[in-house]
Z-matrix of the N, CA and C atoms (Angstrom, degrees):
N
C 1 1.465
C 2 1.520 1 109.26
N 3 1.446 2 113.98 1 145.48
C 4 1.536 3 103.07 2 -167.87
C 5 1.416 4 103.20 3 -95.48
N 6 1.305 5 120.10 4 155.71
C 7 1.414 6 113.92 5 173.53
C 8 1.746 7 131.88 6 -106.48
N 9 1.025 8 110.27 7 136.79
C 10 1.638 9 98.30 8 -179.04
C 11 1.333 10 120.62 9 -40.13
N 12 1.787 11 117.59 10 117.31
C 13 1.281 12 123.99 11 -175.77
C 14 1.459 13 121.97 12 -28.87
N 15 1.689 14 103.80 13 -42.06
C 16 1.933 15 125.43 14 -151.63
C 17 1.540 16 79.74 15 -85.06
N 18 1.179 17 133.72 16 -69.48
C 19 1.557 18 117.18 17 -164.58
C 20 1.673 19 102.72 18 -70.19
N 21 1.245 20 125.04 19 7.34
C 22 1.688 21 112.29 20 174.88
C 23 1.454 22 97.49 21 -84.67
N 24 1.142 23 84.33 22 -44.61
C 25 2.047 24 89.08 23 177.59
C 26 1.528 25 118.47 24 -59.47
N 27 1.330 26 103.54 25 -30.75
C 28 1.606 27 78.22 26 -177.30
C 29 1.753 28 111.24 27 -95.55
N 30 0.978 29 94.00 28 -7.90
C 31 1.967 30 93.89 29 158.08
C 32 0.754 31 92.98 30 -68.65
N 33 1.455 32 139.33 31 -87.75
C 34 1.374 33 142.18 32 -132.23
C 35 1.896 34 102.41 33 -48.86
N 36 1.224 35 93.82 34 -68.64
C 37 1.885 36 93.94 35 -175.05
C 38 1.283 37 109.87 36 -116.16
N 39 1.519 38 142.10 37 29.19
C 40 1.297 39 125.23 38 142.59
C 41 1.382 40 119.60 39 89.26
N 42 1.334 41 108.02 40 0.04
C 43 1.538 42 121.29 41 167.09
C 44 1.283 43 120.53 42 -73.49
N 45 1.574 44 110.82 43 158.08
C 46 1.597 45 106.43 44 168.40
C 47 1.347 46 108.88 45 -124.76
N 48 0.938 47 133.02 46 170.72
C 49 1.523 48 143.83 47 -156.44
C 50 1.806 49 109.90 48 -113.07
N 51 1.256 50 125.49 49 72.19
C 52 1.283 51 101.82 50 -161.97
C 53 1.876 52 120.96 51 -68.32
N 54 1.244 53 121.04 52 -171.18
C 55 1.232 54 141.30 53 177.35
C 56 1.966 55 101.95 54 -32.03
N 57 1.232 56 93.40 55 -65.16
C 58 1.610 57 111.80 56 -177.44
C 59 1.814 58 125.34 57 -45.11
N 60 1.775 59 93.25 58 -24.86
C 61 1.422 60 97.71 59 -177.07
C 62 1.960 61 117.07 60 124.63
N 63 1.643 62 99.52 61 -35.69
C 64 1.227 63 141.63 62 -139.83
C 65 1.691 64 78.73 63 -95.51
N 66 1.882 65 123.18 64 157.82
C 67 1.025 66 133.22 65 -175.97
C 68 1.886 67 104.64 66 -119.16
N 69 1.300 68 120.07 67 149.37
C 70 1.556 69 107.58 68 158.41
C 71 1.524 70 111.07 69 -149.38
N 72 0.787 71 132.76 70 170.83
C 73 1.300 72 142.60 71 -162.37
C 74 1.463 73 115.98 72 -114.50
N 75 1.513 74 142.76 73 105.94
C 76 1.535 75 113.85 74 170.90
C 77 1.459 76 132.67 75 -62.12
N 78 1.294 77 122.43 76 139.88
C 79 1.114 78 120.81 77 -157.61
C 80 1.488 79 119.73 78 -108.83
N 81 1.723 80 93.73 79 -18.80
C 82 1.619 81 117.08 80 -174.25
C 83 1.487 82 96.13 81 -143.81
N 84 1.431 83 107.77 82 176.07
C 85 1.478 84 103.51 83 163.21
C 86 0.978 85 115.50 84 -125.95
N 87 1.601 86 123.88 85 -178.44
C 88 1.497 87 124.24 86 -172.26
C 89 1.292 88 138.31 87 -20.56
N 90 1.951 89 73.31 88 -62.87
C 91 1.790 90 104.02 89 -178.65
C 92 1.345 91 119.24 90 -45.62
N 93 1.513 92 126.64 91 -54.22
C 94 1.443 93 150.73 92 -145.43
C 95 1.373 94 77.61 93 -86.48
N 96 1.773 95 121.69 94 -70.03
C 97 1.613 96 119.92 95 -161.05
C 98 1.577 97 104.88 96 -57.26
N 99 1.026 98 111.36 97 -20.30
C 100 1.926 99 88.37 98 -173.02
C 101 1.737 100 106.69 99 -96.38
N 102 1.289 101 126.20 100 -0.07
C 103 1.232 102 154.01 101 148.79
C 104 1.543 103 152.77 102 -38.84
N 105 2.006 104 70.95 103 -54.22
C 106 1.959 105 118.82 104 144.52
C 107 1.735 106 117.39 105 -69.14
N 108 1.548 107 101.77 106 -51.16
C 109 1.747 108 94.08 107 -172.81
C 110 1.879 109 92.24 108 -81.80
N 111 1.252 110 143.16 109 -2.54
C 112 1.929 111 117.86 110 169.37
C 113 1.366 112 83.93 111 -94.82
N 114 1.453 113 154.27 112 5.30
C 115 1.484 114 131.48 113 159.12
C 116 1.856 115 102.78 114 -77.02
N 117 1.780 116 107.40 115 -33.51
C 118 1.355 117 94.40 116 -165.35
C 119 1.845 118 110.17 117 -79.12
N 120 1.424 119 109.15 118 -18.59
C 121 1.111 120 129.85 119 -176.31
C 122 1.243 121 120.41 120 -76.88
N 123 1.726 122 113.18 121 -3.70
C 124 1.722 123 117.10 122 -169.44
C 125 1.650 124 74.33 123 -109.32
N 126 1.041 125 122.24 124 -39.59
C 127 1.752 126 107.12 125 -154.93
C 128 1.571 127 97.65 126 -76.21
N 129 1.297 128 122.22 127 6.35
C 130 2.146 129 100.86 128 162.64
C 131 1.184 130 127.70 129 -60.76
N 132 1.286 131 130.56 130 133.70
C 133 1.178 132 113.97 131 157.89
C 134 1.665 133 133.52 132 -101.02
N 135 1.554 134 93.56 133 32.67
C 136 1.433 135 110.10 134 176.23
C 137 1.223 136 114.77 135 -64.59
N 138 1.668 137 132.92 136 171.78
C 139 1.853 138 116.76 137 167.17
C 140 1.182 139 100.47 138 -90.25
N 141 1.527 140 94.38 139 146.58
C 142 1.472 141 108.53 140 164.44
C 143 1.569 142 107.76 141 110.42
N 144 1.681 143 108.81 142 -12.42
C 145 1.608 144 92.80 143 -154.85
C 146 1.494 145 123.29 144 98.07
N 147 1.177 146 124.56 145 -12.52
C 148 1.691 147 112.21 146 177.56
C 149 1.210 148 125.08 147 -117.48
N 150 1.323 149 85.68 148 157.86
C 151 1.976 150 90.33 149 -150.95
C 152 1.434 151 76.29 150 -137.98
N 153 1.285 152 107.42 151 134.72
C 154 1.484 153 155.42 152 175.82
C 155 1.838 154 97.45 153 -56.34
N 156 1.398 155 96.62 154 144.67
C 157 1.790 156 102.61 155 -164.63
C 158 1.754 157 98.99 156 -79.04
N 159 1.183 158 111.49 157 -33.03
C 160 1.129 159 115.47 158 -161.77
C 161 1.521 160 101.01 159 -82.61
N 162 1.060 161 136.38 160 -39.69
C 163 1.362 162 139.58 161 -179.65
C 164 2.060 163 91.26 162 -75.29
N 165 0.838 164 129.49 163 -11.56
C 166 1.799 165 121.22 164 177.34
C 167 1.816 166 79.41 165 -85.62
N 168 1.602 167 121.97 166 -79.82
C 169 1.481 168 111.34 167 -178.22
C 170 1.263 169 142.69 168 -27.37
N 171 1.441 170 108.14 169 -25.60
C 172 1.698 171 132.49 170 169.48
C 173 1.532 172 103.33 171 -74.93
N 174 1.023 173 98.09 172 -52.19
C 175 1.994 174 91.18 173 -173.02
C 176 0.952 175 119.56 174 -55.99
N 177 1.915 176 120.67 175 -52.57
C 178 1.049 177 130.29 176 169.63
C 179 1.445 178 125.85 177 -55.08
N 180 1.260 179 121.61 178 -50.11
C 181 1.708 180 102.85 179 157.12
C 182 1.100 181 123.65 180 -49.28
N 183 1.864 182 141.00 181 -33.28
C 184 1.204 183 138.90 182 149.13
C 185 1.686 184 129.16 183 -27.71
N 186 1.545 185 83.72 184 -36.92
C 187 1.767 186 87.08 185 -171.26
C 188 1.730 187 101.35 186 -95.18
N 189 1.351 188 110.47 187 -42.98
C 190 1.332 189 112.44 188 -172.67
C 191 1.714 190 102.02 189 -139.23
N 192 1.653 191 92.88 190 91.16
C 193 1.648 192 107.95 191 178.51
C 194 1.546 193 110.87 192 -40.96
N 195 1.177 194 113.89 193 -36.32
C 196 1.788 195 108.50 194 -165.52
C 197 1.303 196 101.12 195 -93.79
N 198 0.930 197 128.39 196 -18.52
C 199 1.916 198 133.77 197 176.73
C 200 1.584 199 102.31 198 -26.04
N 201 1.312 200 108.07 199 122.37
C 202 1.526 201 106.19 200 161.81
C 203 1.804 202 106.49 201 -172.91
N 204 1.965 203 109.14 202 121.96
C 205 1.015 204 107.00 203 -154.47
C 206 1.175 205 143.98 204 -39.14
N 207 1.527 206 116.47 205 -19.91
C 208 1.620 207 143.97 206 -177.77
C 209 1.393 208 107.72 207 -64.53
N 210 1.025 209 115.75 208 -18.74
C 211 1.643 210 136.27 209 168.74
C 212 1.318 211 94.70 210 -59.15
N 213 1.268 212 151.15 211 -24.67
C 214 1.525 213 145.16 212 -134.21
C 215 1.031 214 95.00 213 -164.34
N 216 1.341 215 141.38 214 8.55
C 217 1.750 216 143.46 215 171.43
C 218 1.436 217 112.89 216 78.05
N 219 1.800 218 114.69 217 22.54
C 220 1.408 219 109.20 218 179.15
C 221 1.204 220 108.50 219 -119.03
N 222 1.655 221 129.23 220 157.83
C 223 0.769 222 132.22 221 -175.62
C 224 1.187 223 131.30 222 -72.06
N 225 1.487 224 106.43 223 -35.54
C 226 1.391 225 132.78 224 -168.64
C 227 1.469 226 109.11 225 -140.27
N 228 1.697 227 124.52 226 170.95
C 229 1.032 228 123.43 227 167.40
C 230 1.297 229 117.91 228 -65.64
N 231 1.558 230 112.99 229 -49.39
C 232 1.553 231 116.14 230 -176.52
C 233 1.694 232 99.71 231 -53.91
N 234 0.915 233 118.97 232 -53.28
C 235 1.971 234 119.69 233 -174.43
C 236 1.576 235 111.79 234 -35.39
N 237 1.364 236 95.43 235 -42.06
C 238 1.715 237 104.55 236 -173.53
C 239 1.541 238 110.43 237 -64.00
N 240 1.852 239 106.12 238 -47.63
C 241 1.183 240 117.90 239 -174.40
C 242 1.650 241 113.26 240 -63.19
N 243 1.146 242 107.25 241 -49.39
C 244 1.619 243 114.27 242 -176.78
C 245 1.558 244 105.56 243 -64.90
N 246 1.378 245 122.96 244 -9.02
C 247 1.541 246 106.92 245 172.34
C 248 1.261 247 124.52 246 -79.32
N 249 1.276 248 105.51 247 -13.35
C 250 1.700 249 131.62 248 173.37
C 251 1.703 250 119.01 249 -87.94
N 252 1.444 251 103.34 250 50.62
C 253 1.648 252 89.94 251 -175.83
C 254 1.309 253 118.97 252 -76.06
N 255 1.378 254 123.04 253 -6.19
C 256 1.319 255 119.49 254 155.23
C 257 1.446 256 130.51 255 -87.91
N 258 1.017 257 120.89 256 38.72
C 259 1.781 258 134.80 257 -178.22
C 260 1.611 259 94.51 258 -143.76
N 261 1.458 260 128.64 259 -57.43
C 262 1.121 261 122.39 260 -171.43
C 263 1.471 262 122.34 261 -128.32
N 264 1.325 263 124.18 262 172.65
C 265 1.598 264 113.39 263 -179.00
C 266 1.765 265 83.27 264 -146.05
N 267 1.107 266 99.10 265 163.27
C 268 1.468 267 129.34 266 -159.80
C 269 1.892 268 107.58 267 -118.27
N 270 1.703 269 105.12 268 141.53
C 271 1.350 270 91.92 269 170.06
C 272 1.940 271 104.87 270 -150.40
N 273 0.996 272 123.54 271 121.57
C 274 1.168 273 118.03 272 -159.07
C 275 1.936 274 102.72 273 -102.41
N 276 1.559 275 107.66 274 133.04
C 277 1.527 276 101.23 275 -153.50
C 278 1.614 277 95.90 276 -82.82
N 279 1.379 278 131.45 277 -1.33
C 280 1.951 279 137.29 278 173.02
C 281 1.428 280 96.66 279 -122.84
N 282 1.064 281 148.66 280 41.70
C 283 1.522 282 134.61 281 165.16
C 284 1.403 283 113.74 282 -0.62
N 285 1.273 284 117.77 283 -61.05
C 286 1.554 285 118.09 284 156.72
C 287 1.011 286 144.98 285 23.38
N 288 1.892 287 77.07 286 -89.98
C 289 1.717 288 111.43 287 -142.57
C 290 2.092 289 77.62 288 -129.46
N 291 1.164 290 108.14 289 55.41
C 292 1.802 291 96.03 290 173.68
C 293 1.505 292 124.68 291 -51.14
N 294 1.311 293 107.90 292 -22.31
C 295 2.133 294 106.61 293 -176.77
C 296 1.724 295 93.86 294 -79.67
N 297 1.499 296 112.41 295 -22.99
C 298 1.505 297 99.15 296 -166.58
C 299 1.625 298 107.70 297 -95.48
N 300 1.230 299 97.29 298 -2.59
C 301 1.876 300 98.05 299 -164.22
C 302 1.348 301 122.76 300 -85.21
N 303 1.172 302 145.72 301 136.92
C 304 1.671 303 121.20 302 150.93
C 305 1.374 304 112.07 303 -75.06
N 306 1.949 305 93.43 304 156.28
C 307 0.984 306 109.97 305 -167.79
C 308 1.507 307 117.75 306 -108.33
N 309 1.291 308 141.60 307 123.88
C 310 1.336 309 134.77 308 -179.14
C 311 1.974 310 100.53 309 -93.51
N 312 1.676 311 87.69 310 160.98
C 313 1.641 312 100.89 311 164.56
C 314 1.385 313 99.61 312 -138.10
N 315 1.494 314 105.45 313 158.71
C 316 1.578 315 123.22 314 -179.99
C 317 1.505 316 88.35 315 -160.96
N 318 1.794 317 97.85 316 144.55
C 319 1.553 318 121.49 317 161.99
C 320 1.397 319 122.27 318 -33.82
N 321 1.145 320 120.26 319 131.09
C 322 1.224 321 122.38 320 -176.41
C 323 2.411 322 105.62 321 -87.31
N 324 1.459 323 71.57 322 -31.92
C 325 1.900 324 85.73 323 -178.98
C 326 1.415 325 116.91 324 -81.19
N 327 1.472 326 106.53 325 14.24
C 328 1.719 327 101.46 326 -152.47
C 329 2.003 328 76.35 327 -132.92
N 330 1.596 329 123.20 328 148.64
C 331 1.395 330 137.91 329 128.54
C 332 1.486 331 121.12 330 -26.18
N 333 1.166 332 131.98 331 124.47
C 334 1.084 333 115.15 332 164.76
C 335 1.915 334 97.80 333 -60.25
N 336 1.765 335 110.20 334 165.94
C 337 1.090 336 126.00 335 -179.81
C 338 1.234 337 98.73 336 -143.55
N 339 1.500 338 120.48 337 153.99
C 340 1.464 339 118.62 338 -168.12
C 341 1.768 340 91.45 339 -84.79
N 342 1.124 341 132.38 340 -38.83
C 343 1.590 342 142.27 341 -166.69
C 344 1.542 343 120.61 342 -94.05
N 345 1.673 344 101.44 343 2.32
C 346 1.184 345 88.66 344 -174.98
C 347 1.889 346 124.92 345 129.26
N 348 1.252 347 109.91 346 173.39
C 349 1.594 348 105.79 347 173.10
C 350 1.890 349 82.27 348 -103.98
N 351 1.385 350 94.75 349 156.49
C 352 1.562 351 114.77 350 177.21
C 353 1.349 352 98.26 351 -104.45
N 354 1.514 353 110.26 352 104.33
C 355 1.755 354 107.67 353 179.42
C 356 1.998 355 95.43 354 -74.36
N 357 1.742 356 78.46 355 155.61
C 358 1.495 357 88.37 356 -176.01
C 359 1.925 358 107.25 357 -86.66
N 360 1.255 359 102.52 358 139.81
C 361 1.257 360 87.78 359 -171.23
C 362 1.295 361 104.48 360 -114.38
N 363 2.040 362 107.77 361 146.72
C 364 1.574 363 132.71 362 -150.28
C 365 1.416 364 91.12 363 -99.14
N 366 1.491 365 155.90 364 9.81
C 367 1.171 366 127.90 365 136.43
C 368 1.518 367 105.99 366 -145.39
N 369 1.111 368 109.99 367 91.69
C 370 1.395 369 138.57 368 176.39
C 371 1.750 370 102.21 369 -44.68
N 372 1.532 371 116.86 370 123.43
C 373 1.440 372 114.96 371 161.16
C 374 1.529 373 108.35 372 -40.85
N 375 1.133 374 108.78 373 137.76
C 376 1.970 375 111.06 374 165.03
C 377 1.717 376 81.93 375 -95.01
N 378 1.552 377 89.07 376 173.42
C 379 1.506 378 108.79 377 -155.79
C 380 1.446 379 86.00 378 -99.92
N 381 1.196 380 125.83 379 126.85
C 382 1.042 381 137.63 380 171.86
C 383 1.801 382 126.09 381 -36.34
N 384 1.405 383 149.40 382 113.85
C 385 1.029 384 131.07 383 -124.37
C 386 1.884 385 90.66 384 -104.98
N 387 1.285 386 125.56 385 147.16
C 388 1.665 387 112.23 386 158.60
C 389 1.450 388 121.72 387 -44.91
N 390 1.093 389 134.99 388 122.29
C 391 1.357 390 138.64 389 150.73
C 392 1.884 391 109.65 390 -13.04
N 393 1.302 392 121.62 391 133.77
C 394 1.452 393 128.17 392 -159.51
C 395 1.401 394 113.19 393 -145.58
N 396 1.647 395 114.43 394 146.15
C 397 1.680 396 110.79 395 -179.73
C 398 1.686 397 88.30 396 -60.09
N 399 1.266 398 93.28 397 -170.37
C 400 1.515 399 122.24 398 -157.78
C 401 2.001 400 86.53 399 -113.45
N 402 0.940 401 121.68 400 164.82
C 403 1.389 402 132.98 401 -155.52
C 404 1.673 403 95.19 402 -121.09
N 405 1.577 404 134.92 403 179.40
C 406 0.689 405 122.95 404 175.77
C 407 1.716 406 132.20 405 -93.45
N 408 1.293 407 90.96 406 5.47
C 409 1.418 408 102.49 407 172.78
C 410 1.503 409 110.06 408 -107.86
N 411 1.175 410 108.14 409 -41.28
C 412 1.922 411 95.88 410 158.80
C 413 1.731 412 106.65 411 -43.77
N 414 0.920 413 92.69 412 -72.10
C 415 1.963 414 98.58 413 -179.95
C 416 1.397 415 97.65 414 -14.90
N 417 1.616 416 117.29 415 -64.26
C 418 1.446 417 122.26 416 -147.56
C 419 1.627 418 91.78 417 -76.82
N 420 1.466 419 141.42 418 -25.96
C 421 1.324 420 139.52 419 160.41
C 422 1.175 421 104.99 420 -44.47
N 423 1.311 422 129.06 421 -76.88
C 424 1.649 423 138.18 422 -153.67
C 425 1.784 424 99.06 423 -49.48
N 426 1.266 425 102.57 424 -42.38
C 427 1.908 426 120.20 425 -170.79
C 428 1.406 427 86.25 426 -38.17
N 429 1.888 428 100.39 427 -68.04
C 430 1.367 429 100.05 428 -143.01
C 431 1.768 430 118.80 429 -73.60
N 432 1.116 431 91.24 430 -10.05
C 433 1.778 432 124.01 431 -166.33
C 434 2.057 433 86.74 432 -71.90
N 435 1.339 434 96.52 433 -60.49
C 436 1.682 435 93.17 434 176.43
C 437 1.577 436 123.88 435 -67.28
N 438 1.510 437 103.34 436 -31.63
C 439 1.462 438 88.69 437 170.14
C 440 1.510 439 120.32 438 -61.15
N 441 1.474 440 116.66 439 -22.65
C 442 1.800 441 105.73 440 -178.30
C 443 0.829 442 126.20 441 -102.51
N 444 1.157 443 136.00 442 -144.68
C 445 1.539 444 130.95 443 -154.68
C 446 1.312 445 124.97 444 -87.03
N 447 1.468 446 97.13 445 -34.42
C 448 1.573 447 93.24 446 169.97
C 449 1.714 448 108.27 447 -77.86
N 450 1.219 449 119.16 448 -25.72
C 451 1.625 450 110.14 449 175.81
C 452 1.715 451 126.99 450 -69.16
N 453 1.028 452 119.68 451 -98.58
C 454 1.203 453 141.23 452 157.15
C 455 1.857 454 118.58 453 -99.91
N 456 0.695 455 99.74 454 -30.28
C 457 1.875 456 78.13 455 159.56
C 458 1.688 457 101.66 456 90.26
N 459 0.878 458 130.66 457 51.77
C 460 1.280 459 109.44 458 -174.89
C 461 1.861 460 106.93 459 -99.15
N 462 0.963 461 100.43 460 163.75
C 463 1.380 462 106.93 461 -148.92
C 464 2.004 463 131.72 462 167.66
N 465 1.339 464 99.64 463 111.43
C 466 1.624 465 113.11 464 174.89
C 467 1.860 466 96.26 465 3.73
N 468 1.434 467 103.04 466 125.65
C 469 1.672 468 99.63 467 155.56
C 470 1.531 469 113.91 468 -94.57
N 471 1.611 470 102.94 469 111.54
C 472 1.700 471 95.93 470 176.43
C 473 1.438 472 115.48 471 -67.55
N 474 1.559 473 126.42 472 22.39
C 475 1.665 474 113.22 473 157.59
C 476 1.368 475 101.22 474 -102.58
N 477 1.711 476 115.45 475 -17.36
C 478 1.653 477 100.41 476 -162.16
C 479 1.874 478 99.47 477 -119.76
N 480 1.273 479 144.81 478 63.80
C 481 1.278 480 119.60 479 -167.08
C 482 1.127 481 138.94 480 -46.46
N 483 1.559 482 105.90 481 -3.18
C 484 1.903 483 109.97 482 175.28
C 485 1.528 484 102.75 483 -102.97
N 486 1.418 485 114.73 484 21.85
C 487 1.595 486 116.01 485 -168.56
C 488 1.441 487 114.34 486 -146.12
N 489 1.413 488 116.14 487 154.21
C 490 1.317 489 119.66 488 -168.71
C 491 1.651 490 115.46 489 -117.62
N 492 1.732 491 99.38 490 162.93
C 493 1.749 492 79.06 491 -175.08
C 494 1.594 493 76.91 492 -145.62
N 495 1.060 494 121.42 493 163.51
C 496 1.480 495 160.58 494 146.47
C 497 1.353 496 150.31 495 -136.45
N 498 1.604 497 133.51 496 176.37
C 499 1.169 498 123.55 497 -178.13
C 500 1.035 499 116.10 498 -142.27
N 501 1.694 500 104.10 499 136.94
C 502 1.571 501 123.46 500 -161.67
C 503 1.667 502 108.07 501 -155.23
N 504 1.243 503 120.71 502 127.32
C 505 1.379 504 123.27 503 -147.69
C 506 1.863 505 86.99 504 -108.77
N 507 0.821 506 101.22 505 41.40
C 508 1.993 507 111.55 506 -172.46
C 509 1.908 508 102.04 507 23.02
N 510 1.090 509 106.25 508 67.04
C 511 1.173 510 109.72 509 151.74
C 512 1.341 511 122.22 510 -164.35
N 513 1.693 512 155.35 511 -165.01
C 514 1.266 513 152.54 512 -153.69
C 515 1.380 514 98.26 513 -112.03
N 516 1.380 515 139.13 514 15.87
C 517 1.473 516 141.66 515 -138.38
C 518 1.742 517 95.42 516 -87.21
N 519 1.591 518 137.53 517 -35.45
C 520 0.803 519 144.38 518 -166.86
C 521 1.596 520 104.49 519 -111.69
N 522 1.146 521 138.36 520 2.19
C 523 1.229 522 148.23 521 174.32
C 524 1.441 523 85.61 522 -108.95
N 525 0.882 524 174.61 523 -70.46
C 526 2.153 525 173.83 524 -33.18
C 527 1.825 526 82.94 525 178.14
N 528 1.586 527 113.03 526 -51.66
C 529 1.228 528 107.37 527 -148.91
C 530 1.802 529 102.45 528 -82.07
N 531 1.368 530 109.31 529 -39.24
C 532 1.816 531 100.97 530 149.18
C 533 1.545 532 134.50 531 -33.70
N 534 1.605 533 86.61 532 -73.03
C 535 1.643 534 95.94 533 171.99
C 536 1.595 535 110.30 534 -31.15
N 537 1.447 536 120.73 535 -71.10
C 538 1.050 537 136.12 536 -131.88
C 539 2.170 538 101.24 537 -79.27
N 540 1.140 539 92.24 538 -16.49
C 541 1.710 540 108.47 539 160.61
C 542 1.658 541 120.96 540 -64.09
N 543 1.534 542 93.58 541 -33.62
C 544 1.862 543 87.76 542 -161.32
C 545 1.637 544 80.71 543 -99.54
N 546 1.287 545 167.41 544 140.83
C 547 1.568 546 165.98 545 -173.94
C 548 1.891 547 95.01 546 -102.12
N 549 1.329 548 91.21 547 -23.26
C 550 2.016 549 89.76 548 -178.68
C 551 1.233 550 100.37 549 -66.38
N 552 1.107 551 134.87 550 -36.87
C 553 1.468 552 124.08 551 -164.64
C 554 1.464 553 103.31 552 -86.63
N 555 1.608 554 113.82 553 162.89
C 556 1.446 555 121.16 554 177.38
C 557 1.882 556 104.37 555 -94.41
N 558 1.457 557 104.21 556 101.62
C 559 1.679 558 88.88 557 158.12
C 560 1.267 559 130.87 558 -40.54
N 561 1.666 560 130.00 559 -52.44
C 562 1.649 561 128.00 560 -159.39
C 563 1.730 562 74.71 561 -86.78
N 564 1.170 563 129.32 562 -42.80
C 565 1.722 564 103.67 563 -169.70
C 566 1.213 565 126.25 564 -51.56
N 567 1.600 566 130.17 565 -45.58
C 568 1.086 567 133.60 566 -179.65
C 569 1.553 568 111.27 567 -86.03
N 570 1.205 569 111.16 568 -26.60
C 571 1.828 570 94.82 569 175.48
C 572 1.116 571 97.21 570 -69.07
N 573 1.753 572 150.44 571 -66.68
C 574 1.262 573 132.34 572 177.07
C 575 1.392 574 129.69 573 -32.87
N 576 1.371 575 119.63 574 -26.86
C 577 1.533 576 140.63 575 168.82
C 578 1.366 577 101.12 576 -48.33
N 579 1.725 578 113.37 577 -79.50
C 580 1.314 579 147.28 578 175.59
C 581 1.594 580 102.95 579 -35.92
N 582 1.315 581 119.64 580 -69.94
C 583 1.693 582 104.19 581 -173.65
C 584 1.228 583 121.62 582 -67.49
N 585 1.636 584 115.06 583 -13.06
C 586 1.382 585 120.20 584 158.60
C 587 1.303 586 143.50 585 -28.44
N 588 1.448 587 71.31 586 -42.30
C 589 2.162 588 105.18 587 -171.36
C 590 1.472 589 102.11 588 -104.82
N 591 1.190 590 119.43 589 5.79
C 592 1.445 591 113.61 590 173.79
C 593 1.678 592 116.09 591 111.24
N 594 1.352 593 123.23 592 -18.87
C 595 1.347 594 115.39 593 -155.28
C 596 1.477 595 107.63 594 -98.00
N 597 0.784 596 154.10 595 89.20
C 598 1.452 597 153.10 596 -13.84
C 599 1.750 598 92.37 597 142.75
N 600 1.384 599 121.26 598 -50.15
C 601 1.481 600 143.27 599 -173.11
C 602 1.522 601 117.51 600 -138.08
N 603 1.312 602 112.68 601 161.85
C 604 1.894 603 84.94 602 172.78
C 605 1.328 604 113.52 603 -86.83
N 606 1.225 605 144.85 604 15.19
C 607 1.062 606 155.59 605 140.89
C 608 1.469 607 128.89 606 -39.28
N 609 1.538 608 102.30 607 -36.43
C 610 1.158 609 126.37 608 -157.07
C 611 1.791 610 105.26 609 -101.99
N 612 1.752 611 96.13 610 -37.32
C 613 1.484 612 91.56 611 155.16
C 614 1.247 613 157.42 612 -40.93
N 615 1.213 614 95.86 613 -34.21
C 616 1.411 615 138.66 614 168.67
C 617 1.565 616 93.85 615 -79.14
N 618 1.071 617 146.34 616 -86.52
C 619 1.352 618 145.40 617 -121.42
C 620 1.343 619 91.56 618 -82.54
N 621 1.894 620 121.25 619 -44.20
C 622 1.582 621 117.00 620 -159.00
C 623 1.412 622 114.57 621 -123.87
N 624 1.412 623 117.85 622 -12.32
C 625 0.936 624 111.93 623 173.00
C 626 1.531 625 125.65 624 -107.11
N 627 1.161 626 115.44 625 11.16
C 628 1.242 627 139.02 626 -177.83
C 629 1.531 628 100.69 627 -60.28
N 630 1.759 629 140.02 628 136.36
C 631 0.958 630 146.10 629 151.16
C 632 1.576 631 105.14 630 74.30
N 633 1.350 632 131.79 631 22.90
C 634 1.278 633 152.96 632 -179.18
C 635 1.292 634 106.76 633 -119.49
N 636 1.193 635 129.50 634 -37.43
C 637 1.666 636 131.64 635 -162.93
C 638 1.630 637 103.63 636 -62.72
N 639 1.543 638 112.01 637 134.84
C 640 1.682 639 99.31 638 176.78
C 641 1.266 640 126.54 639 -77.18
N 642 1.360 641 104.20 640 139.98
C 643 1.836 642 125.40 641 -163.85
C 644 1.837 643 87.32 642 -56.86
N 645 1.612 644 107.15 643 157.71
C 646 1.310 645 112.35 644 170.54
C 647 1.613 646 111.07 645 -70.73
């Protein structure tokens, strides 16, 4: 016996045929889609929490272009929404006059708030850490940072070839000017560290405080 083409089709691939003539496919299900409209419903920044029906209908074609309620046995968007009175509550701005009114939604799980839902936010500032000595491998950075060129310079003396010369204005001015790059570290902490051990200049870092600094 042959079978009607329109119901072969919708075995075959799972489509439904809406009102219009036109076929669509579900793409998500209920669960997930009503999931989607309290994500579109936290991002208002109207008071109270409500976000306008038509701006929930906008998103959702954003997220899922083919979305359209008949997909889900409803007629309309509002139909879908009102089956959910425990996720959302409804507020119509003409009670009245409902064909003429807009319609708002707000959480059904949430307080109203005069400002709003407080979206949760996906990368939270970390708390800024106290300023800290330098570790012993920073140490061994700063060393090497002064031995070159931008530090102290050390380097072959072309009058003496078994001897070295460099430059250091006897003060911490290029050791301050490291520090003062990384903001994690404590400047007054580690120069007090530093003259501890002797170094006096950044020159001196090198000369006295070298292999003294405490291990982590």
């Amino acid at each position: 016996m042959a079978l009607n083409a329109k119901c072969l089709g919708v075995q075959m691939t799972g489509q439904l045929e809406t009102d219009d003539g036109q076929t669509s496919t579900n793409t998500v299900d209920e669960g997930e889609l009503i999931d989607e409209i309290e994500r579109i419903v936290r991002q208002t920044k109207k008071a109270y929490g409500y976000q306008h029906l038509s701006a929930i209908g906008t998103g959702l074609r954003v997220r899922y272009p083919d979305f359209s309620p008949k997909q889900y046995g409803y007629k309309k968007l509002l139909d879908l929404i009102e089956a959910h009175p425990d996720r959302f509550k409804i507020k119509w701005s003409a009670p009245a006059h409902k064909g003429k009114s807009h319609v708002w939604v707000r959480l059904a799980t949430e307080p109203k708030r005069k400002k709003g839902y407080a979206m949760p936010s996906v990368d939270k500032a970390k708390p800024k850490q106290k300023p800290r000595l330098m570790t012993a491998q920073e140490f061994a950075r700063l060393c090497e940072w002064l031995e070159g060129p931008k530090g102290c310079y050390f380097r072959t003396d072309p009058n003496s070839p078994d001897g070295m010369t460099w430059t250091c204005d006897g003060s911490l001015r290029k050791t301050k000017q490291w520090l003062r790059r990384r903001p994690f570290l404590s400047i007054d902490g580690n120069v007090k560290q530093i003259k501890h051990l002797g170094g006096y200049c950044d020159c001196e870092v090198l000369f006295n405080a070298v292999g003294d600094w405490p291990q982590d």
